[in-house]
N, C-alpha and C positions, 0 to 999 in steps of 0.2 A: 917543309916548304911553307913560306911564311902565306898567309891570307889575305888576297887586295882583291877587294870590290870593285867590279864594272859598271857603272850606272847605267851605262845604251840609255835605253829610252828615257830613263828618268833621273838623267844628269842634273837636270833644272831642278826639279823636286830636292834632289839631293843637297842640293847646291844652295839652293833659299834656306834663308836664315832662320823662318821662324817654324819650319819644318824638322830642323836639329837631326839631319841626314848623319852626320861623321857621330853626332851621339846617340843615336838608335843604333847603326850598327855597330859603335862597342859595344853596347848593350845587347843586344841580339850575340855578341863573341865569345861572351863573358863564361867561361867553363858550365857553370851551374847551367846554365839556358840553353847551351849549345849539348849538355847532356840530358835536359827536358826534352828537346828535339828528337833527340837520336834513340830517347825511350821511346816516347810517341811513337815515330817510324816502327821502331823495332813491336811495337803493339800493333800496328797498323791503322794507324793513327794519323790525319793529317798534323805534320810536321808543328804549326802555328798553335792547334789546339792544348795542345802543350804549355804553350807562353802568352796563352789570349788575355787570360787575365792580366799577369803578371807587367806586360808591355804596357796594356790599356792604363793600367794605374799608374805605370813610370811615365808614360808621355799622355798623360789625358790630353790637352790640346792639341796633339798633331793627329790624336786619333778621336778625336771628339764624336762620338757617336749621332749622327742627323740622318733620319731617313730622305731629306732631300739631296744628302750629299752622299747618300750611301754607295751610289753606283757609281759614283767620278770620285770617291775616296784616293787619291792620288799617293796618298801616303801608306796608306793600308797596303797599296798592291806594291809602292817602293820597297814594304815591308815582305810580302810574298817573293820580291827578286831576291832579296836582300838573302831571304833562307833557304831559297833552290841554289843559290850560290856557294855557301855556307854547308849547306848537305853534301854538295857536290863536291865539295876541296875535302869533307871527311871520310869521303869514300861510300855515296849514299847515291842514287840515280833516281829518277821521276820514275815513280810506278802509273799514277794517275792521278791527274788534275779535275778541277771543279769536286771535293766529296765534300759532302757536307759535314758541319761541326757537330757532333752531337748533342753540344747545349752551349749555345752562342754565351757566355757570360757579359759580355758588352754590349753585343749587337756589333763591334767594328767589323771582325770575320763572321761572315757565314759558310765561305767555304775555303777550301785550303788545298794546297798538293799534299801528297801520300809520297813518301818515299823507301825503296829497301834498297839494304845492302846490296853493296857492287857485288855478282861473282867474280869469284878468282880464276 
């Protein structure tokens, strides 16, 4: 079954142009990243700390690191939907939300969801 993103809340985010929503989440789909992810989890690991870096350098401007804008980060947390969504189509569920990163490399996340395997 193929993978289509729901935006909910942050359709608009998604949607504005200079936020590059449809190419973060190829980026975020892309094998290599979506298998970063799934090691994370599988370490228990929030999911993001995984591709912190890796995203931060592919989109510096949508993820511009400002501690005034750290907590309205709009795109950061489109980012966060973007991979509970993305975990959840690989067969992955929320263990727990808010953990922190262990070593923020950006500053963009500080903290992220944790997810594990579905049982069978």
């Amino acid at each position: 079954m193929a993978f289509l993103y729901e935006p909910g809340p942050f359709v608009g985010v998604f949607n504005e142009k200079r936020n590059k929503g449809p190419a973060l989440l190829k980026w975020l789909t892309e094998p290599d990243n979506v298998l970063r992810m799934e090691t994370g989890s599988e370490l228990e690991h929030p999911a993001v700390e995984a591709i912190e870096w890796r995203v931060a350098d592919a989109f510096p401007e949508q993820l511009r690191v400002s501690r005034a804008l750290r907590p309205r980060n709009e795109v950061a947390r489109m980012v966060g939907h973007m991979i509970r969504q993305i975990m959840e189509h690989r067969g992955f569920e929320l263990e727990q939300e808010g953990v922190r990163l262990r070593a923020g490399f950006r500053g963009v996340f500080s903290t992220g969801a944790r997810y594990r395997r579905k049982k069978k």
